[in-house]
N, C-alpha and C positions, 0 to 999 in steps of 0.2 A: 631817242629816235625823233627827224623830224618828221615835220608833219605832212610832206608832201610821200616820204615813205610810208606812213602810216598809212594815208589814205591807197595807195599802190596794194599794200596788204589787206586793207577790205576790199576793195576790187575783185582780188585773185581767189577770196575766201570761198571754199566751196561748201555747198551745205551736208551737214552729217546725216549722214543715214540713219533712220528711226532703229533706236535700241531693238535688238531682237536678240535671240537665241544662237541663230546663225550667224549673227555680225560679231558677237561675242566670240564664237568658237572661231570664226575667220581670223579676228585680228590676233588670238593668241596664237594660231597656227603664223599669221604674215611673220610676228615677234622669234617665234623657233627658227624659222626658215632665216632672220636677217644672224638668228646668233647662232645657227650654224655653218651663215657666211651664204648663205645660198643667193640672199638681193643684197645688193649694195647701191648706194646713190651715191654719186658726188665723183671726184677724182678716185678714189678707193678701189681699183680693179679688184684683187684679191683679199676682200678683207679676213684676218684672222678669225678662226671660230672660236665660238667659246662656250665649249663642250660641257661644264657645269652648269654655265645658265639655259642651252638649251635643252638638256635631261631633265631640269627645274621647269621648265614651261612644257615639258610633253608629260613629263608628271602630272601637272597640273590638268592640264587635257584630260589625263588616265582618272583622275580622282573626280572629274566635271563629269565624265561616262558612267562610272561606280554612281555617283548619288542620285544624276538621275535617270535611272534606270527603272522603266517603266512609265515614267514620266515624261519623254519625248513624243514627238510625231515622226513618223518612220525618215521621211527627207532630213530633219533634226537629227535622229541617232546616225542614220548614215554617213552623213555629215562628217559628224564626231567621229564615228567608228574609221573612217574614210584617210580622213586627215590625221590621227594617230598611226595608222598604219604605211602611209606615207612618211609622215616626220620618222615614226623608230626607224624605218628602210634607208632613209635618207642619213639619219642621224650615226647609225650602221659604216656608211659609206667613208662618210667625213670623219669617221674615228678612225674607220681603218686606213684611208688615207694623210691625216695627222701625223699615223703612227710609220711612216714610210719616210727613208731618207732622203734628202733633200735631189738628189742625184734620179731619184726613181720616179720622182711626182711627176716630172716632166715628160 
């Protein structure tokens, strides 16, 4: 990398938002949403889903709810309970469209 693109890259660096509870359950929820194809960046119109990893990171959501339970603040569980309920609905959708012939998606 030179060095005039290096410095381009600290320019454009934006600062991270302070570790939380919510930034946490956000970014796993943005993770489900990109590997169920829902965002994409770049030239990638349609990206393929991928149905295993995102059952593996809404699990993981489900298992984040299970432990701590009891132990959130009500905006916190909501949150959680919010976005689980969303991803399985969505997660729902994109299986059942997956499973549809190429002829019918359209």
């Amino acid at each position: 990398m030179s060095e005039g693109s290096a410095e381009k890259q600290e320019e454009f660096q934006v600062p991270l938002p302070a570790p939380s509870f919510s930034f946490l359950v956000i970014s796993l929820r943005a993770q489900a949403e990109m590997q169920l194809g829902l965002m994409h960046f770049g030239e990638e119109e349609n990206p393929e889903p991928d149905l295993d990893l995102a059952r593996h990171t809404i699990d993981l959501l489900a298992v984040l709810l299970e432990k701590t339970k009891g132990n959130l603040e009500l905006e916190e569980r909501r949150l959680l309970e919010n976005s689980l309920t969303e991803l399985r609905f969505r997660f729902v959708q994109v299986s059942e469209e997956a499973g549809k012939p190429a002829a019918q998606k359209s």
